[in-house]
C-alpha positions as CSV (number, residue, x, y, z in Angstrom):
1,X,-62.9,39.9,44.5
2,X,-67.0,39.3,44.8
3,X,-68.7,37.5,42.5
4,X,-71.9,38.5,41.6
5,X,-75.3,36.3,41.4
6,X,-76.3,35.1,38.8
7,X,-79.3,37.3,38.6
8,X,-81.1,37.9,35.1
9,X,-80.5,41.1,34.6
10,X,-77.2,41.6,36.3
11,X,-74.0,42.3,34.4
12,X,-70.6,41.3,34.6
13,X,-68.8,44.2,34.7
14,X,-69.3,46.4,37.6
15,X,-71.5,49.7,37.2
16,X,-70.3,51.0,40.5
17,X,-67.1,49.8,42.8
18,X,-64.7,50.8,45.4
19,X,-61.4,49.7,45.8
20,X,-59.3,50.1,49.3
21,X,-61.5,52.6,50.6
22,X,-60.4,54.3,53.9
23,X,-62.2,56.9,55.3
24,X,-61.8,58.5,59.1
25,X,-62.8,61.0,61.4
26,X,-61.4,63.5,64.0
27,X,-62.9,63.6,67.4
28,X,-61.0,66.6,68.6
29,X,-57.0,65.5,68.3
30,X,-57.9,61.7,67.8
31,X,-58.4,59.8,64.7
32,X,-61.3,57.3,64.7
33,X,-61.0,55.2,61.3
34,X,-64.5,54.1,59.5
35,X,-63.7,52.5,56.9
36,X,-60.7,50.5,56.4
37,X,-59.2,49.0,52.7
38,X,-63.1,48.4,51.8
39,X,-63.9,46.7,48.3
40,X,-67.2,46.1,46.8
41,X,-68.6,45.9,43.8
42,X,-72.1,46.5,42.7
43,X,-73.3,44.8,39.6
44,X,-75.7,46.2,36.5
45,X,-79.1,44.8,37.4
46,X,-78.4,43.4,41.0
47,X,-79.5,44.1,44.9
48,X,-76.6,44.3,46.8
49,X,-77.4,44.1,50.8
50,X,-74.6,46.0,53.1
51,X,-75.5,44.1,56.1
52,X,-73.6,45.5,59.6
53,X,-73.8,46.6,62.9
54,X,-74.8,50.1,63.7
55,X,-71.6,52.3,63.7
56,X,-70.0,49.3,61.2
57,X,-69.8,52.0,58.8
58,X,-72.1,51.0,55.8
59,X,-73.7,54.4,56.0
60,X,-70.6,56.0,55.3
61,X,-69.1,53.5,53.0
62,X,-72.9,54.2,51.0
63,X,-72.3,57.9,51.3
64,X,-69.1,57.8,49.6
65,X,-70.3,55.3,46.7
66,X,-73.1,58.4,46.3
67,X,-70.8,61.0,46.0
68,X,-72.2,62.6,49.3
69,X,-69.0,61.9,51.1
70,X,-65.3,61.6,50.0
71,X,-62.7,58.9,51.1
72,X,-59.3,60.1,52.9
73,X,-56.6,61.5,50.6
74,X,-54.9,58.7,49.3
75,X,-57.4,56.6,50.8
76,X,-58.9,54.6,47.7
77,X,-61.6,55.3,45.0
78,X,-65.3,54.9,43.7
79,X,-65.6,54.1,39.8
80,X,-68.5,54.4,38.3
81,X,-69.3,53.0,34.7
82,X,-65.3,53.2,34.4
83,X,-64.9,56.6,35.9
84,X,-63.5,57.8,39.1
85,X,-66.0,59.7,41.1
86,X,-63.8,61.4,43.4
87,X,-62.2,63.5,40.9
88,X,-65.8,64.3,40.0
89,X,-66.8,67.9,41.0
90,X,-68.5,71.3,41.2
91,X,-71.7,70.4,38.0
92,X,-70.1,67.1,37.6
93,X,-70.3,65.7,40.7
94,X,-74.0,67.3,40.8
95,X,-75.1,65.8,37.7
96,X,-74.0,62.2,39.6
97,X,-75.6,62.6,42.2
98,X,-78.8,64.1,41.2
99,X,-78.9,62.4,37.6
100,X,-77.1,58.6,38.2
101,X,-77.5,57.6,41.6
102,X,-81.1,57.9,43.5
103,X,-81.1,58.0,47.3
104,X,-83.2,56.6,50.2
105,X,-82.8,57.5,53.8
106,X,-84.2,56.7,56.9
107,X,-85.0,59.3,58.2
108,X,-86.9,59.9,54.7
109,X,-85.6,64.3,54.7
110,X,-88.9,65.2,53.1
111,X,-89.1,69.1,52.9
112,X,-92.3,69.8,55.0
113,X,-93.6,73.3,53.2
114,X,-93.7,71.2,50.1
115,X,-96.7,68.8,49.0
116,X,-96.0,64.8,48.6
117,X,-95.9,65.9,44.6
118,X,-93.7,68.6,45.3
119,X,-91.3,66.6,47.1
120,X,-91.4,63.6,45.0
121,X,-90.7,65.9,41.8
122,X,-87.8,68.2,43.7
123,X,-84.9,66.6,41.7
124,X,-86.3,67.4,38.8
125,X,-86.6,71.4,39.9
126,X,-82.7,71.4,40.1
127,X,-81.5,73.9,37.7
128,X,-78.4,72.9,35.9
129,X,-74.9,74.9,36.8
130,X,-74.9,77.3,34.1
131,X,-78.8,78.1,34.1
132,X,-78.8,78.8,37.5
133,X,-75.7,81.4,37.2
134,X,-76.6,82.5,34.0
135,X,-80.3,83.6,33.6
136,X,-80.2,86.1,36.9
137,X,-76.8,87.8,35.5
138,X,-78.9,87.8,32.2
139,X,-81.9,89.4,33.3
140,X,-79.9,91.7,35.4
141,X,-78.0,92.6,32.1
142,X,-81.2,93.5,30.2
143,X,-83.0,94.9,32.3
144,X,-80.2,97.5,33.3
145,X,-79.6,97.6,29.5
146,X,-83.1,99.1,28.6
147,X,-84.0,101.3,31.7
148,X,-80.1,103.2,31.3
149,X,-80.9,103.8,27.5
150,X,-84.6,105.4,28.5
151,X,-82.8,107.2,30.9
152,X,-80.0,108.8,28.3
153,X,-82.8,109.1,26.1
154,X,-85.7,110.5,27.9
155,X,-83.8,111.3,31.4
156,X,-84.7,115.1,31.1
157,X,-88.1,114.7,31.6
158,X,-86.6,113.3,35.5
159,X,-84.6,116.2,35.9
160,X,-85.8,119.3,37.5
161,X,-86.8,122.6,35.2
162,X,-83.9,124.8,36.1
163,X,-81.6,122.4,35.5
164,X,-80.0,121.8,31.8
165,X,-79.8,118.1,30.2
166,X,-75.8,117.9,30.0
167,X,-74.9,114.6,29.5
168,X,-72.9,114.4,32.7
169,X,-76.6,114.6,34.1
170,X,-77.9,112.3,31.7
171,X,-75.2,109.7,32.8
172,X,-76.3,110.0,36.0
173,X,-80.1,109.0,35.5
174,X,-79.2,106.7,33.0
175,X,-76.8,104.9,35.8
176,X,-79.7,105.6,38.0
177,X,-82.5,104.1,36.0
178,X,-79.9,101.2,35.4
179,X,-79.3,99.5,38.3
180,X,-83.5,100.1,38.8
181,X,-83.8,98.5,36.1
182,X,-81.0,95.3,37.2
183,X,-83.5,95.0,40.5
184,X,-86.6,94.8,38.2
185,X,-84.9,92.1,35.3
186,X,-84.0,90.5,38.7
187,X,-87.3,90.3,40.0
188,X,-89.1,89.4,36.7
189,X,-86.6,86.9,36.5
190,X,-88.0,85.4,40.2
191,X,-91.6,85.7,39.0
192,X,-91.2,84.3,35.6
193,X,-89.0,81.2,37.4
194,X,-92.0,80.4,39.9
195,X,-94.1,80.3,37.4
196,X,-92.7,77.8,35.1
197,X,-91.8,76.0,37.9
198,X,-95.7,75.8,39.0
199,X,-96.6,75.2,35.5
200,X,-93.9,72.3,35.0
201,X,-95.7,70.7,38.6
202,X,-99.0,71.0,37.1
203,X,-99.2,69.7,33.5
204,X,-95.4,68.9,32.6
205,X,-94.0,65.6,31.5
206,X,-92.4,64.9,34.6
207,X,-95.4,66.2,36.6
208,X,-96.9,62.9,34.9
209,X,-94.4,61.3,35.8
210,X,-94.2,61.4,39.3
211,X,-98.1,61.3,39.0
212,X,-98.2,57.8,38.0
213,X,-95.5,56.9,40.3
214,X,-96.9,58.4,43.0
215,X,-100.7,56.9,42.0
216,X,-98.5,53.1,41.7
217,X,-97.0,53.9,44.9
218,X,-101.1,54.1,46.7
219,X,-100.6,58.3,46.8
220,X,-102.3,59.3,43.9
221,X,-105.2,60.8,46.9
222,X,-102.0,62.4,48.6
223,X,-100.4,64.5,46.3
224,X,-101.3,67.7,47.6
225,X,-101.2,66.3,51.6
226,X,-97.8,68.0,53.7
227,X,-95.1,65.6,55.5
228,X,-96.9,66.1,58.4
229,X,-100.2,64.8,57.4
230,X,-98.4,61.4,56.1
231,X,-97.8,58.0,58.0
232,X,-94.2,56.8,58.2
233,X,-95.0,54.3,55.5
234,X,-96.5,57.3,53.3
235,X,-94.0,59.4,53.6
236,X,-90.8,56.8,52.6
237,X,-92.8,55.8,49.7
238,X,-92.6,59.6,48.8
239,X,-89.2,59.5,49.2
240,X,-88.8,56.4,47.4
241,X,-90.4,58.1,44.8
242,X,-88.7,61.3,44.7
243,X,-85.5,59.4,44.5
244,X,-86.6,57.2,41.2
245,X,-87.7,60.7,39.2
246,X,-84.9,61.4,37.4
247,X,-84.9,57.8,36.0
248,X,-81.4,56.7,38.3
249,X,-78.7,53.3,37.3
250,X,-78.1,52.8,40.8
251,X,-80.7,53.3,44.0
252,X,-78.8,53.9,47.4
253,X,-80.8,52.9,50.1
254,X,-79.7,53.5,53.4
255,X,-81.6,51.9,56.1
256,X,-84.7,51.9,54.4
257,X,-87.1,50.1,56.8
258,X,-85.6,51.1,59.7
259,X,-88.0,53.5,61.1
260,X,-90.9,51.5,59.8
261,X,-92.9,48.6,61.9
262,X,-92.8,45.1,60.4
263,X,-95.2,45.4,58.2
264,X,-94.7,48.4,56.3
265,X,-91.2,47.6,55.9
266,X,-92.2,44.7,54.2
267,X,-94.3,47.0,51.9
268,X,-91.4,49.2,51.4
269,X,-89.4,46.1,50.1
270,X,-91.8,45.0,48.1
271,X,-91.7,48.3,46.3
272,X,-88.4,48.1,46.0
273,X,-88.2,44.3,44.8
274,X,-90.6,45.2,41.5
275,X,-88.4,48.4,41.0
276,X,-85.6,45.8,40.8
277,X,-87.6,43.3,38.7
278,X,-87.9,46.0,36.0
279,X,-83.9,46.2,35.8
280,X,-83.1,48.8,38.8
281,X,-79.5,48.3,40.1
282,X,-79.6,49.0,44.3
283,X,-76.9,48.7,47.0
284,X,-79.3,48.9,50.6
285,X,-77.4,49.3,53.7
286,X,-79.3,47.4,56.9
287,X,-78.5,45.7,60.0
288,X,-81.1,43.4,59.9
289,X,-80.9,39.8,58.2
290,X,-84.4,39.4,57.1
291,X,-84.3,42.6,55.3
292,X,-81.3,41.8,53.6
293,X,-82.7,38.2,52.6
294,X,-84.7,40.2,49.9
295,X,-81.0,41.0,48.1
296,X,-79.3,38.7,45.3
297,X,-76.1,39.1,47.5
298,X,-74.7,40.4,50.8
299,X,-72.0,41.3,52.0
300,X,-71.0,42.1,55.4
301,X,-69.4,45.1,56.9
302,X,-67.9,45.0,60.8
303,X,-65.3,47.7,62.3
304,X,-65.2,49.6,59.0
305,X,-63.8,46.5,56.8
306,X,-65.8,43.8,54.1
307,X,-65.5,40.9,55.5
308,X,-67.6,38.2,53.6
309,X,-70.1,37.7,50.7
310,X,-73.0,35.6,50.8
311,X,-75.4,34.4,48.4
């Protein structure tokens, strides 16, 4: 079992763990294994370096501990704080993933039509399960609701002269008028939604939020710029930030410095390193050593399996 460094702020107990994970692909009719009977632990208040080969498979082992990706049946399990996360699903598994855990890619996955702000604030636009199933059906409801009672009420003045206001024809505007009105409680719904939503980006609490993160991060002159108009060291800051919005336990970086020169990797560290100075638990994945060096402990991945821990 790994011990963990003696770090200040790190705990004894594990926050997040895997025990005897196995995980494996299919190319076509053949089985190629990725992870085999992996273990680690990741201590409250640490940096824990996966350090590996490319195709060692610490993405995927990283994946997994995020809830992105799920071992083989029977093939081990990821705790976190005491629970299992892959019994975790549907809102549950969402709320992990988008509340607990904060993730950092290579690649950075920045949405280009948004702004840097945008971007960096997109996990707080998430709607929750039942909002986002709830509020459309809703405003569908009412708004059918109110345009079929105008049209039992005052559906003659639709129909033509000659014809008499039975209420067989009544029902028939009023069913009409309805599912109008469902389209327009839809549609109001959709306006009133982008609205709040560019009224929560301008002058809500987590607006500020990812303001001053932003500003601490050297983009308060960027928050309106695209993807596109970013350098590579710009635009993983962004998604450094984005990932830290909704306050997570545990940052997941995978590769984090890879696509980066020398330099601004070691920015990007640095970053990282006062984020973990102020008590923020992360497990990086890398293949490189001096990256890894900025960890408390590392621990080394080859062929799919954990083969030591260093200090």
């Amino acid at each position: 079992m790994n011990t963990p460094l003696d770090h200040p702020s790190a705990g004894t107990d594990p926050i997040l763990s895997c025990e005897g994970l196995r995980k494996t692909y299919r190319l076509g009719r053949i089985p190629v294994p990725v992870l085999e009977e992996a273990t680690v632990e990741v201590h409250e208040g640490e940096w824990l370096a996966i350090l590996g080969a490319s195709g060692s498979g610490k993405s995927t082992l990283l994946h997994i501990l995020g809830g992105l990706d799920h071992p083989d049946r029977d093939g081990g399990a990821v705790s976190y704080r005491g629970e299992t996360v892959s019994n975790l699903r549907g809102s549950d598994l969402n709320s992990y993933r988008n509340g607990d855990i904060g993730f950092v890619f290579q690649f950075y996955h920045l949405l280009p039509e948004l702004s840097v702000l945008e971007n960096a604030m997109l996990p707080c636009l998430v709607p929750g399960r039942w909002l986002a199933a709830s509020l459309p059906l809703a405003s569908a409801t009412l708004g059918a609701i109110a345009c079929g009672l105008a049209g039992w009420f005052f559906g003659d003045v639709a129909l033509p002269a000659a014809d008499d206001a039975t209420p067989a024809r009544l029902a028939v505007v009023a069913l009409t008028w309805g599912v109008v009105g469902a389209a327009l409680g839809v549609l109001a719904f959709q306006l009133l939604q982008v609205v709040a939503e560019r009224t929560r980006l301008r002058v809500g609490a987590r607006a500020r939020e990812s303001r001053r993160t932003l500003e601490e991060f050297g983009l308060g002159h960027r928050l309106q710029h695209r993807p596109s108009q970013l350098s590579g060291g710009e635009r993983q800051r962004t998604a450094i930030a984005r990932a830290l919005a909704n306050s997570p336990k545990v940052l997941l970086a995978d590769e984090p410095t890879g696509n980066l020169d020398a330099h601004t990797g070691r920015e990007i560290l640095e970053l990282l390193k006062i984020r973990h100075d102020a008590g923020l638990t992360i497990a990086m994945v890398t293949h490189d050593p001096k990256v890894a060096a900025y960890a408390d402990r590392v621990i080394r991945i080859e062929d799919g399996r954990v083969l030591a821990t260093e200090r």
